[in-house]
DSSP file (Angstrom, degrees, kcal/mol; ACC not computed):
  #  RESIDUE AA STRUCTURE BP1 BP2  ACC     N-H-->O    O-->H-N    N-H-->O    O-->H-N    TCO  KAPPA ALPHA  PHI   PSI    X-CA   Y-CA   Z-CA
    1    1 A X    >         0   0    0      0, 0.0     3,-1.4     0, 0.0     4,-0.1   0.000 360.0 360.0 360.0 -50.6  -16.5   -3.7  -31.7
    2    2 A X  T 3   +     0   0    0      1,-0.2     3,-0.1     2,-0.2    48,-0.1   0.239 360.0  65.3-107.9  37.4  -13.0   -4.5  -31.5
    3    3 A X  T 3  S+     0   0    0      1,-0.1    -1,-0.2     3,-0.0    46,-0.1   0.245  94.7  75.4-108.9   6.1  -12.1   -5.9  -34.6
    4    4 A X  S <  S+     0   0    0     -3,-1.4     2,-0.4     1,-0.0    -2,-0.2   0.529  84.1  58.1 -71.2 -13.9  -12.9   -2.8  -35.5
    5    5 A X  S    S-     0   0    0     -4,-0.1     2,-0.9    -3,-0.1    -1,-0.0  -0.882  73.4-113.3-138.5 141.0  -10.0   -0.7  -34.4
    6    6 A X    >>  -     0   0    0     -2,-0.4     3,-4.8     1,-0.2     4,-0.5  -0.547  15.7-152.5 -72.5  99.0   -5.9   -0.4  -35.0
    7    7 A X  T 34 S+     0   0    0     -2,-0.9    -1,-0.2     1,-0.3    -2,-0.0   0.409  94.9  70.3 -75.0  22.5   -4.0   -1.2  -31.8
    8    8 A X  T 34 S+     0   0    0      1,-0.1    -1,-0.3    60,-0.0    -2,-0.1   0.599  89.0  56.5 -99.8  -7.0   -1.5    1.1  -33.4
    9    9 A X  T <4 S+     0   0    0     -3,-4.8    59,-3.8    58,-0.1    -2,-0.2   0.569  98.5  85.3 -84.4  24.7   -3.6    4.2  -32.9
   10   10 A X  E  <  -A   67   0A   0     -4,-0.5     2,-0.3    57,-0.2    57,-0.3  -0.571  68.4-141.1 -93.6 164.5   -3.7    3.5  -29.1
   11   11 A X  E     -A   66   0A   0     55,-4.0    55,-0.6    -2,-0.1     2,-0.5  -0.671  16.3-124.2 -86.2 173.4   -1.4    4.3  -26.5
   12   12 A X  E     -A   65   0A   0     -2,-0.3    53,-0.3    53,-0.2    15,-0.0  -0.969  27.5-160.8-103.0 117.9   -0.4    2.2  -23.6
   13   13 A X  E     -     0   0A   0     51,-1.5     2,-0.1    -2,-0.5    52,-0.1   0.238  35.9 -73.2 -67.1-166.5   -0.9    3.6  -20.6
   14   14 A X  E     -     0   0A   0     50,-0.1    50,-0.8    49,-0.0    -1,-0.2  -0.644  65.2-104.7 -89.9 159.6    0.7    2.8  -16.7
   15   15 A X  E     +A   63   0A   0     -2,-0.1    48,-0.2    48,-0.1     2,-0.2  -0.653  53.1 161.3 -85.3 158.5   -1.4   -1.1  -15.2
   16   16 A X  E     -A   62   0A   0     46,-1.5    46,-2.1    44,-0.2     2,-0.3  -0.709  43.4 -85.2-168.9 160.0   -4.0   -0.3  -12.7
   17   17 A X  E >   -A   61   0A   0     44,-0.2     3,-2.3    -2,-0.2    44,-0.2  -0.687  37.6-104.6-100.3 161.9   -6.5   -2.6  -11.9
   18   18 A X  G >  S+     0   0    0     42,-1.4     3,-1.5     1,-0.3    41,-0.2   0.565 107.4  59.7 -34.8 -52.0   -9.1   -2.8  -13.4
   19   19 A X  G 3  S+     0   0    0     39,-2.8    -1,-0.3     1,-0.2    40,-0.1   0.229  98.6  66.4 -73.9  30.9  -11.8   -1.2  -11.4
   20   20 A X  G <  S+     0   0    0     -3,-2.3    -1,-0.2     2,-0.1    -2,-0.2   0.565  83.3  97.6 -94.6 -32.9  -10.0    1.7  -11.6
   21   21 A X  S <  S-     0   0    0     -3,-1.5     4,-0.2     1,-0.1    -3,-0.0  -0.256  79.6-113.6 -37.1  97.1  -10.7    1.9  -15.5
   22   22 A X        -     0   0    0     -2,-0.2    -1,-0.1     2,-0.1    14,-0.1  -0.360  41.6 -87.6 -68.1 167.5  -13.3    3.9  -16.7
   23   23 A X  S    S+     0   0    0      1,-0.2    15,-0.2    -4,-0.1    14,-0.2   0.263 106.3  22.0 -35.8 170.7  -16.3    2.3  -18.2
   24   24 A X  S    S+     0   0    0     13,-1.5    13,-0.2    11,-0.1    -1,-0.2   0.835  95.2 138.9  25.7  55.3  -16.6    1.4  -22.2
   25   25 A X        -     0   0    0     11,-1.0     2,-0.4    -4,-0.2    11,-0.3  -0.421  54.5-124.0-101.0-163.8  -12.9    1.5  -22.1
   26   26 A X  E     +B   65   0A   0     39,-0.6    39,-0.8     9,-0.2     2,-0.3  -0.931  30.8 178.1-108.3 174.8  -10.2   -0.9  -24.0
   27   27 A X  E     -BC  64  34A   0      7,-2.3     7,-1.1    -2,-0.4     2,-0.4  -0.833  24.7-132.0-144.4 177.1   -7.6   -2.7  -22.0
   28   28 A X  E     -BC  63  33A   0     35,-1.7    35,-1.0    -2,-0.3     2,-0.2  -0.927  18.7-165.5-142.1 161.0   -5.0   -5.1  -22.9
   29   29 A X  E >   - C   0  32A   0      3,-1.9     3,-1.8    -2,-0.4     2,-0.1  -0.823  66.8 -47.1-154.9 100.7   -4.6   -8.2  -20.8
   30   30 A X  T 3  S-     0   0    0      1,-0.2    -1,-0.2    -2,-0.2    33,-0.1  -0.382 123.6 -29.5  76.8-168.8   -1.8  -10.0  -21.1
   31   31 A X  T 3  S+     0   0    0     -2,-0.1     2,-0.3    -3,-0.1    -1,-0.2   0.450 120.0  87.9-108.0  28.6   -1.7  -10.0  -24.9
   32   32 A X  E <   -C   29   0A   0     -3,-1.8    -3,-1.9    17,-0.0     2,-0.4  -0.650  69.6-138.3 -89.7 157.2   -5.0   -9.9  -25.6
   33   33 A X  E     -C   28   0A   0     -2,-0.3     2,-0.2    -5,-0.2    -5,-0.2  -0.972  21.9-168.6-126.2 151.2   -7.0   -6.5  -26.0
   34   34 A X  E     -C   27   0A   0     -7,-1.1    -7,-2.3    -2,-0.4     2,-0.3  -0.753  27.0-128.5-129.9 147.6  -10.5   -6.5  -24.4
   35   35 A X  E     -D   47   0B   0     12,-3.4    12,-1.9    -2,-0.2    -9,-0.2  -0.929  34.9-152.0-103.1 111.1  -13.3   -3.9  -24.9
   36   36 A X  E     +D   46   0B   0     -2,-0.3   -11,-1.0   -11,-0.3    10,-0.2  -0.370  27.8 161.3 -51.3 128.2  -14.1   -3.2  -20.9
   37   37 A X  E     -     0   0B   0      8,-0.9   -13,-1.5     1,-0.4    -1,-0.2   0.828  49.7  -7.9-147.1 -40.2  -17.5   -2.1  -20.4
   38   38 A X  E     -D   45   0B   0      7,-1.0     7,-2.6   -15,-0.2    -1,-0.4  -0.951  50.8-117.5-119.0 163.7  -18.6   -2.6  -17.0
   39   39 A X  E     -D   44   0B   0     -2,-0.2     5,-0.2     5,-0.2     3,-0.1  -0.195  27.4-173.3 -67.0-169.7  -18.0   -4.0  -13.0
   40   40 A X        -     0   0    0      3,-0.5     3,-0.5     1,-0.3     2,-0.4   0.103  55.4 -60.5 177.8  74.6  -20.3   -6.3  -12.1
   41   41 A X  S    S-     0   0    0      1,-0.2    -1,-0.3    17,-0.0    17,-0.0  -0.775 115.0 -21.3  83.0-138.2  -20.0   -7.2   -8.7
   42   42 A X  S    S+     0   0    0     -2,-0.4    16,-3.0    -3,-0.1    17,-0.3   0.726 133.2  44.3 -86.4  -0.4  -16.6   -8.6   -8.3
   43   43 A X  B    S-F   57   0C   0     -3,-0.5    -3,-0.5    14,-0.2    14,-0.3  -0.637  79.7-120.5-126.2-160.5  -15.8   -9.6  -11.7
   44   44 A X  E     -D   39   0B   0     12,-1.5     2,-0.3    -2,-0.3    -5,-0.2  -0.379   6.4-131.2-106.7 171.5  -16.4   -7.6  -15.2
   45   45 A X  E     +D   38   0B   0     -7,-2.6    -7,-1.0    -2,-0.1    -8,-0.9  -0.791  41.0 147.8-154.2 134.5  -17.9   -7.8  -18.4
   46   46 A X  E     -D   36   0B   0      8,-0.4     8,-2.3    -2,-0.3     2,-0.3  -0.962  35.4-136.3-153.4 130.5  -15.5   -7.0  -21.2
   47   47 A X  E     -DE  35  53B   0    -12,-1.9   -12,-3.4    -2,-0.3     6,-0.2  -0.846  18.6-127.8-110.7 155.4  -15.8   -8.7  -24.9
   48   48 A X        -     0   0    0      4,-0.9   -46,-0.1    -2,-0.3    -1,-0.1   0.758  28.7 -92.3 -61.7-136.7  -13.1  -10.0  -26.8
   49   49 A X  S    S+     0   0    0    -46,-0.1     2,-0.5   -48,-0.1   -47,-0.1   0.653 134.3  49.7-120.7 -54.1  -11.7   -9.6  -30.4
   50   50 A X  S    S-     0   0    0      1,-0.1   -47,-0.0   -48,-0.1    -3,-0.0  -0.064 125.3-112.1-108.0  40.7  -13.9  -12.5  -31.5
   51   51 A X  S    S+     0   0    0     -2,-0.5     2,-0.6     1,-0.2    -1,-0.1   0.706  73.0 141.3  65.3  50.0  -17.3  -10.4  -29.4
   52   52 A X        -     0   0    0     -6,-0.0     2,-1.3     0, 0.0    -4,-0.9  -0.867  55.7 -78.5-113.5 159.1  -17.3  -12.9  -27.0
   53   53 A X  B     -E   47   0B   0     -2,-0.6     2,-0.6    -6,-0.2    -6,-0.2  -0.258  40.4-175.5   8.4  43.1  -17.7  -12.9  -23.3
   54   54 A X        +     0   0    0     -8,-2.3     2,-0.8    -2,-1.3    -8,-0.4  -0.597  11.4 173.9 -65.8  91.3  -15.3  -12.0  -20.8
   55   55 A X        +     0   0    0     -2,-0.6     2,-0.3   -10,-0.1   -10,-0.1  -0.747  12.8 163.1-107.0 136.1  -15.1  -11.9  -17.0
   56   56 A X        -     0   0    0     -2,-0.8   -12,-1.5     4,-0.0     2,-0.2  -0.749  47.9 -79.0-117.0-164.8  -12.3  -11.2  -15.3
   57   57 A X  B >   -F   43   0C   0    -14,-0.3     3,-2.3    -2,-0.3   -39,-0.3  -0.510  36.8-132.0 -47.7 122.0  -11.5  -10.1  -11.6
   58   58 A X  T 3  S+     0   0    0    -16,-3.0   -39,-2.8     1,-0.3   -15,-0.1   0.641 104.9  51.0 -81.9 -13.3  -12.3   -6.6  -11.2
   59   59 A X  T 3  S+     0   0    0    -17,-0.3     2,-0.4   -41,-0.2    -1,-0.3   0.321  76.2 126.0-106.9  14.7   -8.8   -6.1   -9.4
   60   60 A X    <   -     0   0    0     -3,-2.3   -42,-1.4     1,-0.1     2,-0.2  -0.400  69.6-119.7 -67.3 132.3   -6.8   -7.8  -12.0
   61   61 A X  E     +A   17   0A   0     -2,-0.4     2,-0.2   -44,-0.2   -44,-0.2  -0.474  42.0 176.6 -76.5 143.2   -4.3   -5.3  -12.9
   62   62 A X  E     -A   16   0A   0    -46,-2.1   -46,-1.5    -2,-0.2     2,-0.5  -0.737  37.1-109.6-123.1 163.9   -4.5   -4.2  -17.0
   63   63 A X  E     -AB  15  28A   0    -35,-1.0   -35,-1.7    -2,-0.2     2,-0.9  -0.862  36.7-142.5 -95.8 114.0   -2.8   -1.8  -19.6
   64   64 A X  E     - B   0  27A   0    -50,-0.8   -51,-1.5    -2,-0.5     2,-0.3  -0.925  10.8-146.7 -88.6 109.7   -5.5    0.9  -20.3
   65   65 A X  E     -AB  12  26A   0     -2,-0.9   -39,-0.6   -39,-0.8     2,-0.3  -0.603  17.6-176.1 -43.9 113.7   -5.3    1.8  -24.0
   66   66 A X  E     -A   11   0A   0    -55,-0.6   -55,-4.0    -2,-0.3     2,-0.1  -0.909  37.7-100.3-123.9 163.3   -6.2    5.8  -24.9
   67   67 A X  E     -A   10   0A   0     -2,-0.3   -57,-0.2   -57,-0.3     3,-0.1  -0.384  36.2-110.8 -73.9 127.9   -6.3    6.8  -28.4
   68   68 A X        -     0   0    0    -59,-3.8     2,-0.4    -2,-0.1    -1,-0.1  -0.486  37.4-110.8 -62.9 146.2   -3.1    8.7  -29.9
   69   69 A X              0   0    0      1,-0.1    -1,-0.1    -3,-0.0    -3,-0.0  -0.574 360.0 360.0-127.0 119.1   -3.9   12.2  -30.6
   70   70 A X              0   0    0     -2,-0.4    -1,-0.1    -3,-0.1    -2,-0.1   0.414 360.0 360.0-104.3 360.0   -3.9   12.8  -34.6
């Protein structure tokens, strides 16, 4: 899913944490970019650029990516 897409047609947005984020969203973390897809409890579940696994802390604060307006 996200080796599909150019993290220059994103914007960056203001950090918030995470469970603030809507669902099936991308994020950046750090410098990594995550696709966010749900809470789950306290911690997430969010796949990577190489589709693996991710949890992190549902209150870690992230950079929400939306898509630039073409």
């Amino acid at each position: 899913m996200i080796s599909e897409i150019d993290i220059n047609d994103w914007d960056k947005q203001d950090p918030i944490p995470l469970y603030s984020v809507p669902n099936k969203s991308y994020v950046q973390v750090g410098d990594e970019t995550l696709f966010f897809d749900h809470i789950d409890g306290m911690y997430s579940f969010c796949m990577n650029a190489a589709n693996e696994v991710v949890h992190i802390a549902a209150f870690t604060v992230v950079v929400p990516l939306k898509r630039k307006d073409v």
